[in-house]
Each structure stands twice: as C-alpha cells, then as structure tokens.
N, C-alpha and C positions, 0 to 999 in steps of 0.2 A: 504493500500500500504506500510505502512512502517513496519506492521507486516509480510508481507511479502519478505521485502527485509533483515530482521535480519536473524543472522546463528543461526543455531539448541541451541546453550547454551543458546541467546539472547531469543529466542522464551521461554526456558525453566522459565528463569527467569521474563519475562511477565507474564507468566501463573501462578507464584510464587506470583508476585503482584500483579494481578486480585485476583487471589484466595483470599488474605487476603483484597487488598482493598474492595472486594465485602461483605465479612463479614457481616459488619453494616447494610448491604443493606437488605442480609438475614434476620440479625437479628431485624432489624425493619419490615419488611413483617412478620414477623412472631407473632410479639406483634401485629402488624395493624391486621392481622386475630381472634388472640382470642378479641382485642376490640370491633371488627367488631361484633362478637358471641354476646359479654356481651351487647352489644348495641341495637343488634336485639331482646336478653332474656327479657332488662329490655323494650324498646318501646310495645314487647308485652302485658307486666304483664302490662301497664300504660294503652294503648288503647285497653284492651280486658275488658270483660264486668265480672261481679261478677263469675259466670261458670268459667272462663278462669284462673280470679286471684285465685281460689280456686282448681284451676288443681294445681296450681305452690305448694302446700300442699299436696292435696290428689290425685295423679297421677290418670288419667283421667276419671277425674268428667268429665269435659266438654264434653267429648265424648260420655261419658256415656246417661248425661241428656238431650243429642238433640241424642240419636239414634242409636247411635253408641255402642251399649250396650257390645260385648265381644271384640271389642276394647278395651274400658275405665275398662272394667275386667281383660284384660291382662295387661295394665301398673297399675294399684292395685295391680293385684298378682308382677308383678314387683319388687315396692316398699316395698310390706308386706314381699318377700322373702330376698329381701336385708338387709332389719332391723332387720329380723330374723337372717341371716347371722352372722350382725355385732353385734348382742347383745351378741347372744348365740357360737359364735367361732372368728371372724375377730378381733373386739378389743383387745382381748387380745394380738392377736399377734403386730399388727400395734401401741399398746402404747409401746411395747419394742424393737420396729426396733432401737431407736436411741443409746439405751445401749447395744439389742442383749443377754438380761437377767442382771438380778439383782444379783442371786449367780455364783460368779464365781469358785468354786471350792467347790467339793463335802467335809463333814466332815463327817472321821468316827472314830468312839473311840470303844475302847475295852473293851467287857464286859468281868467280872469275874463269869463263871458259879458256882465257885467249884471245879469241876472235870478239868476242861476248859477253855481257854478262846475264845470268838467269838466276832468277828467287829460285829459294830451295825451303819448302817447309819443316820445321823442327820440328814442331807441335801444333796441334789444332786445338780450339779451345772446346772445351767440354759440348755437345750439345744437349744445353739444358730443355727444350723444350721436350724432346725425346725422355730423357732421364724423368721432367715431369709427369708425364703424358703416360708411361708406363710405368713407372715408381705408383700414380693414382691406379691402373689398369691391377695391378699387381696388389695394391692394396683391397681392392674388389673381390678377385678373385680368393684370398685368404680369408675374406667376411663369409665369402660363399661354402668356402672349403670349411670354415668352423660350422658353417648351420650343418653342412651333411655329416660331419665329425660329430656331433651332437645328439642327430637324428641318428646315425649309428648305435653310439653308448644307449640311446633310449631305445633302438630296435633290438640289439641283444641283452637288454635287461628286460624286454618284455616277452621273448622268446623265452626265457627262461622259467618268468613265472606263469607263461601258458603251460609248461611240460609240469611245474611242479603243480599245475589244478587237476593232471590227468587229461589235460587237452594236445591235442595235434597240431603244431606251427603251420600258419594258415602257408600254403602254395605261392611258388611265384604267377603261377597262371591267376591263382584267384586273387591275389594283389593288384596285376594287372587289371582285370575287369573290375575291381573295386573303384580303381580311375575313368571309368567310364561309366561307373552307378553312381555310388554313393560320395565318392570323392572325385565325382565329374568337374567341380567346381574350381579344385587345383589344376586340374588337366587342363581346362581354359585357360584359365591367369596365369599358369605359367611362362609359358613364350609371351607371350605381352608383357608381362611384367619382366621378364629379360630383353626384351628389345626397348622398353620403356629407358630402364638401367644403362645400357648400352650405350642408345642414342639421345636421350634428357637426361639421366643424372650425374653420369661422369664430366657428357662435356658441361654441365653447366659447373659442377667441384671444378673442374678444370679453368672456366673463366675466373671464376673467385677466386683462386689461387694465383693465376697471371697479375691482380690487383692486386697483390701482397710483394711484389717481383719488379726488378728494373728491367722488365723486357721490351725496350723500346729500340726506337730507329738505332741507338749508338749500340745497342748489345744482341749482334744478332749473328747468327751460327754461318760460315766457320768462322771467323773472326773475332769475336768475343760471347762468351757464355752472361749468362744474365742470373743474378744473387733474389735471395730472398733480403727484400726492403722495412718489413712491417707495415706499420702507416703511413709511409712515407705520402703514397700517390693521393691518400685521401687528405693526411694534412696537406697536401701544395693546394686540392680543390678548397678545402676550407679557409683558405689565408696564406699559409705556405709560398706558394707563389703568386705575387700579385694578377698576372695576369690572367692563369689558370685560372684563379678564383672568382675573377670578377666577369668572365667567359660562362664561369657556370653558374653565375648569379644572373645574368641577363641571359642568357638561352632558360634558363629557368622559369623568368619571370615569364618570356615570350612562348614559351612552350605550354605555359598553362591559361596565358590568355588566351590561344590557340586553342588550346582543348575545349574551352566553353563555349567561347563563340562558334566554331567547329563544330559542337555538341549540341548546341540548345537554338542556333541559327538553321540548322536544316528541322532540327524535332520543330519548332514551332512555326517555320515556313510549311514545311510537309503536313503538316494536320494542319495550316490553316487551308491551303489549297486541298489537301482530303476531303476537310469539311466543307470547301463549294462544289466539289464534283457530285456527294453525296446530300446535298443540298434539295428537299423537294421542289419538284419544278426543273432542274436541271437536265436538256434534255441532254443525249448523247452521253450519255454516263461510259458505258464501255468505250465508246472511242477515246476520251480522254485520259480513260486507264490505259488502253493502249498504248497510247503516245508517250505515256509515260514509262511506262513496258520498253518499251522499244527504244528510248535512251538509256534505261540498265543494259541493256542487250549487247552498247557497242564497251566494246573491253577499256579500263577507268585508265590503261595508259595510252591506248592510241586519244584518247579525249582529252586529256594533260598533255601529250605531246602537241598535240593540234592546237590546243589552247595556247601552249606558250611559243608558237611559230606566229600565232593571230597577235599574240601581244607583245611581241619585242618592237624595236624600234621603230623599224621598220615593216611591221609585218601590217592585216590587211586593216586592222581597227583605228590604226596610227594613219593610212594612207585616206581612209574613209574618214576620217574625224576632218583632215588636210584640207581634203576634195570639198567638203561640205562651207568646208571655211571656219567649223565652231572652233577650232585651236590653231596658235599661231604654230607651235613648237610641238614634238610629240611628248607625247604624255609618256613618263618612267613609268611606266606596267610592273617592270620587272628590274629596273636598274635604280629606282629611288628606296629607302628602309622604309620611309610607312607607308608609298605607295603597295609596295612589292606587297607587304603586311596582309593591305587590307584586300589585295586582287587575291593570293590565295585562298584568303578566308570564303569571297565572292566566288570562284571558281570551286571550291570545296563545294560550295550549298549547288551549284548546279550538277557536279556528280554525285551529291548526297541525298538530294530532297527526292528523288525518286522512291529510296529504298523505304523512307519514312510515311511517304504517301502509300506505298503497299503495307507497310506494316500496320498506318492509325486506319486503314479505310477497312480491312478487318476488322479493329477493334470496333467502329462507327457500329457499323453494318449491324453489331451485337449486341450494344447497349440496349435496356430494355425498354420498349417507345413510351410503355408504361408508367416511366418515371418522367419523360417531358410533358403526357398529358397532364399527370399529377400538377408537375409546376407549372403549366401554363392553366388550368383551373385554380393552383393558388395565385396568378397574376404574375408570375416571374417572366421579366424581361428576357430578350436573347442574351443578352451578355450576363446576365444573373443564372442563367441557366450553363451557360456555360463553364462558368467558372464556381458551377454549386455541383453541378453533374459531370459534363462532358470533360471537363479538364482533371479533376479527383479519377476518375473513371480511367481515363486516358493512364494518369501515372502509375494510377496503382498497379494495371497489366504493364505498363511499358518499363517500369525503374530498372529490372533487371536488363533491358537494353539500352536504356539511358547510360547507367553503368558500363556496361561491355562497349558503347561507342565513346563514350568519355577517356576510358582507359586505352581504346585501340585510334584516338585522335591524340593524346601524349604520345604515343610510338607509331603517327600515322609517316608512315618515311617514302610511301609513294607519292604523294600531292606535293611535299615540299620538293623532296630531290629531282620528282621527272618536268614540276614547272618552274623553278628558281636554282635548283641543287645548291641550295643555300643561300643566293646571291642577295643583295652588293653583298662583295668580298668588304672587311671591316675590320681592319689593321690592326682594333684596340682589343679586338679579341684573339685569341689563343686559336690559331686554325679551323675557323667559325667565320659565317656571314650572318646577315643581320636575320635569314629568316631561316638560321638553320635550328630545326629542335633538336632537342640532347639527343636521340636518335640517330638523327644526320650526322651529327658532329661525330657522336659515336663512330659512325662510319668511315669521317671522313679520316679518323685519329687512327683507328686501325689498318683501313685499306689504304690512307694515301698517306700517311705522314708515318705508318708502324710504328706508331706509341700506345703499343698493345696493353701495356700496365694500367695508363689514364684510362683510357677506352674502358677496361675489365672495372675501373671503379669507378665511371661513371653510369657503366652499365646494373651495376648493384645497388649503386644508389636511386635508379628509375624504378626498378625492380621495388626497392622500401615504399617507395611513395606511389606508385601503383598498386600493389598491396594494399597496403594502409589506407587509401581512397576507396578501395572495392570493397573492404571487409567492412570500414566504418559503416561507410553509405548504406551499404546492401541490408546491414545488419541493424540498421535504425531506419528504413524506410517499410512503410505499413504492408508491402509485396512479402516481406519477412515474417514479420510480426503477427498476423491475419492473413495467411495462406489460404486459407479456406472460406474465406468471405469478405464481402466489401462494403463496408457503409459509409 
C-alpha cells in the first residue's frame, strides 16, 4: 500500500534501493549454490564405494564396471580429449591470458648483403589477440569439461545406488530415447544453447575484454603485442583525455536527442495519419494503405542512398529550389551540423512512418466502438476522446514497441552512416562528425582508425544505458504492470 501511494520518481527511486539492497541477497544465493554443488561433489566421493571414488580420477569407471559400458567410454573419451586438448594447444594459451604475451614488440635489424641491404626478423611480438581469443575459447571449454566431470561423479554414484535397491542400471538404448521423451526438452536447447555460446557469448566476453587492453592503431600484430590497461580506456572517456571525453559527451547528448525525436516523430506522425485513413467517411481506405505498403517495400538503403544523392549540393532538391528562384545559395542538407541534424531526423520519419501506420491502424481497427459511443453520449469532444481513449489505448498495446524502437534508434547506424556517414567532419571531436551517434563512431574507431580498446568501451557503455532505459521503462509502464487488462 505504501508503494502504491508514492508518485512515479518515488516508485523510481524504491526500485533504485531494492535493486542495490537486494545485491547481497543475490550475491549470497549465489555462493549458497556453488557450496551447495561442492557439498553434494564431496558427500559423494565420501559415501560412494571404491568404483565411485575412482570415477572422481578416471571419468566413468563406475559406469563402466556395473554395465554401463559406452557410457563410462564416452566420459573417458571425454577426459582423454580434454587432456589432449590442454597438453597439446589450450595451455599455452591460458598460461599467457594474464600478460597476453611475453614479447611485446617485434625486432628487426638490418642485414649487410654487399650489394644490399635487407631487414632480418629477430623476434615477433606476441600475438595477443590470438593468445586472447583462445586463452577465452579454452576457458569455455574447461566450464564445459567441469559440468560433464560433474554429471559423471553424479552418474556413477547413482549407478551404484540403483544396484544397491536391487534394481538394473537403466541401458544406453533406453537413455537415448529418454532424450526424445521425457528429457526431449535438453535435446532441443542443447545445440542452440551451444551455438548461442559460440556465436553471442564468447564474442561479446571477448569485446569486454578488448576495453580493458591497449589494442589500438599503435599495438597491433606483428609489430607490437597489446597489455592488459585496467580503466584506462574508460577513464580517458570520462575526463582522462580531454578530447575523448568531450567527443562522448556530445555524440551522447546528440545520440539521444536523436533517439526521441526519431522515436516519438514517426509514432505520432504514423497514428496521426493512421487515424485519417481510418477516419469514417474516408473513402479509398485500402489504396492508401497500399501506398503506404509499397514505400516499406523498396529496401531503407536504396531510399537513404537516393535520399542523400537528392540532397547534396548539388543534387536535384538544391537545383529545383535554384530553378524556382526560392534560394539564392544551396541549402547545406548534409554539409551544415544543425542542418544535417534536422534532414536526418526528417528523412528518418519518411522511412519510418510507414511501419507505424501499419502497426497503430491494427490497433485502431480494434479499439472497442463501444467506448467512443459511450463518450460521445457523455458529450466528449474529438480531442477529449482522444487523449481519454485512443491515445491510453494506443500506448498501452504499443510501449513494448515504443521501447524496442527507442533502443534500436540509439544504435540506429543505417540512416546516419548511409545518408551523412557522420558528416560535417568536426575537428573538436575525437574521430567523430557532428551527426555521428556513438554507434557510428563506434564504427568508425574500430574499422577506420583501429582503436579497438575505445570502440570495446564505448561499446559497453551503450550496452549500460540501453539496458537500463528498457528495463526501467518497460518495467514501470502499465503494458507490464496490467498485462491482462486495460483501463
């Protein structure tokens, strides 16, 4: 009752102090489970019989010696491939995660042929990203190798106390079709959930790790190997270095101006024109859905490319403005900062508003008529009706996409890069023009300048505040709260 009597900041700030005072709470549920594991590991290896204690060595014995014969041969070959692994490739890597190589810079000296002289390499420096990359791969694999080490000691201690109930250790036939009954449900998620692994969660460990590293333009293989930094890259953004910093305070500011106007200029252009097409009296209703149809239809870069060929200097909007007389000079489209600003924002809502008008003329189409007779029998005006019914209505279905387009307009990197790629160029910034969002820059820091380090910490820090915008929002707006009904 009393969290429901606070205003909206008050509720915000509750949720601020659950969050952190729950912490510890986490964080001990979280020690209590692996104790819980270690607890279970060691009661076994104490109350299993010689078989059992000698699984905990030679991965499944136990299984093996009551029965269980290509069981106890697949966690052997298990163990014999992973020692294999780490003898013959993983060690190497995983003993030089903490320095990321021993030579840091290649030496070459100049030989005297005679006729000639030629560089002769001495040493190459370490190549750290390898040594990372697989040091992480290697680390993986050993989290893997413990859960099946694990699930062995728990398969040969429970082989054991089948035989001592008088019972028969279940077959590997019938194991196998167990994965196709009753535990169908592992046999799906598994390969998904290893190519998940794979392809999202290594390489993303692996960018967070590049943000803790000097892996920029000057440290790069063969040449020079690249150190683990700490904070460095994130102190330069936060103060550290002036210009860095003042680079990501203004693509900052501009990147979420962008995101609103971006977000809330197509949602409330798109449902105001939704609601004239859907309009009684309106004739021609599908044609104009159509039309609308059929500008989603052409692909959103040939449309930005076309777009920014219309408005460069020269192009045809600049020669038509000329022709007509209304301008002496052409208009900077694309080469002035707030013009540039305000044309993408404007071209945005022309490949935007389409997607919006299909999504609010759905929701129109649905609202119930029942409640505009209502209000037009209590005397409510159109625009009281709207903003009592049609607009509440509106959000409450659409927040989860308000959301999802808010967050994918922060990281929208096709409108900026394929009609400005950042432009005007702006000197006072850090490898940055004036309409690049953290995104762009991100881009431009890794693929054109390889200052792979910045890049990976600025790329973490979009990632916080993306998050932290979706979770908030999502989780205080009434789509959440009231799932199952709307008033």
């Amino acid at each position: 009752m009393d969290y429901e009597s606070m205003n909206a900041f008050q509720k915000v700030l509750f949720k601020i102090k659950s969050f952190f005072v729950g912490i510890p709470k986490v964080l001990f549920a979280f020690f209590f489970a692996i104790g819980n594991v270690l607890y279970k590991y060691g009661k076994r290896f104490k109350d299993g019989d010689f078989a059992v204690k000698l699984s905990y060595i030679i991965m499944g014995f136990g299984n093996a010696v009551r029965g269980q014969i290509i069981k106890g041969i697949l966690f052997l070959l298990a163990e014999a491939a992973y020692i294999l692994y780490m003898v013959s490739f993983g060690w190497q890597y995983i003993s030089e995660m903490f320095t990321l190589g021993t030579v840091h810079r290649s030496i070459i000296e100049m030989v005297d042929t005679g006729s000639s002289r030629t560089s002769a390499t001495l040493s190459t420096a370490s190549n750290s990203m390898l040594i990372m990359l697989f040091g992480l791969l290697t680390i993986f694999i050993t989290v893997a190798f413990l859960a099946i080490y694990v699930i062995s000691t728990k398969s040969a201690f429970k082989v054991m106390q089948t035989i001592k109930e008088g019972k028969k250790p279940a077959k590997f036939v019938s194991e196998l079709k167990e994965l196709l009954d009753s535990k169908f449900h592992c046999t799906m998620l598994t390969f998904p959930s290893l190519l998940v692994g794979i392809f999202t969660v290594i390489p993303l460990i692996f960018m967070i790790l590049i943000a803790f590293t000097s892996f920029d333009s000057n440290h790069q293989y063969p040449g020079f190997s690249f150190q683990w930094v700490g904070l460095e890259n994130f102190y330069d953004i936060f103060g550290g270095n002036a210009k860095k910093a003042a680079t990501f305070v203004s693509l900052t500011k501009w990147t979420l101006i962008w995101a609103v106007f971006a977000t809330f200029t197509n949602y409330i252009a798109g449902m105001i024109v939704a609601l004239m097409i859907n309009k009684k009296g309106i004739r021609f209703k599908s044609f104009f859905r159509t039309m609308f149809v059929l500008s989603v239809a052409v692909p959103q870069f040939v449309t930005l490319l076309l777009m920014r060929q219309m408005l460069n200097k020269y192009g045809i909007i600049n020669e038509m403005l000329t022709t007509f007389g209304w301008i002496q000079t052409e208009v900077p489209f694309l080469t002035d900062a707030f013009t540039a600003r305000v044309t993408v924002i404007v071209v945005n809502m022309w490949v935007g508003i389409p997607y919006t008008i299909l999504i609010t003329s759905g929701i129109l189409m649905n609202i119930p008529e029942e409640l505009y007779e209502s209000a037009k029998i209590d005397g409510a005006t159109p625009v009281v009706t709207f903003f009592k019914i049609t607009l509440p209505y509106m959000l409450f279905v659409t927040t989860p996409y308000l959301i999802t387009q808010f967050i994918g307009n922060i990281n929208n990197f096709n409108v900026i890069y394929l009609l400005t790629a950042g432009q005007p160029t702006n000197l006072n910034l850090y490898n940055a023009g004036d309409t690049d969002l953290l995104v762009t820059w991100l881009f431009a820091l890794s693929l054109n300048k390889n200052n792979y380090n910045l890049a990976a910490a600025v790329g973490i820090l979009v990632f916080v505040v993306c998050a932290g915008v979706s979770l908030l929002t999502y989780n205080f707006s009434n789509s959440a709260k009231n799932e199952e009904e709307f008033s």
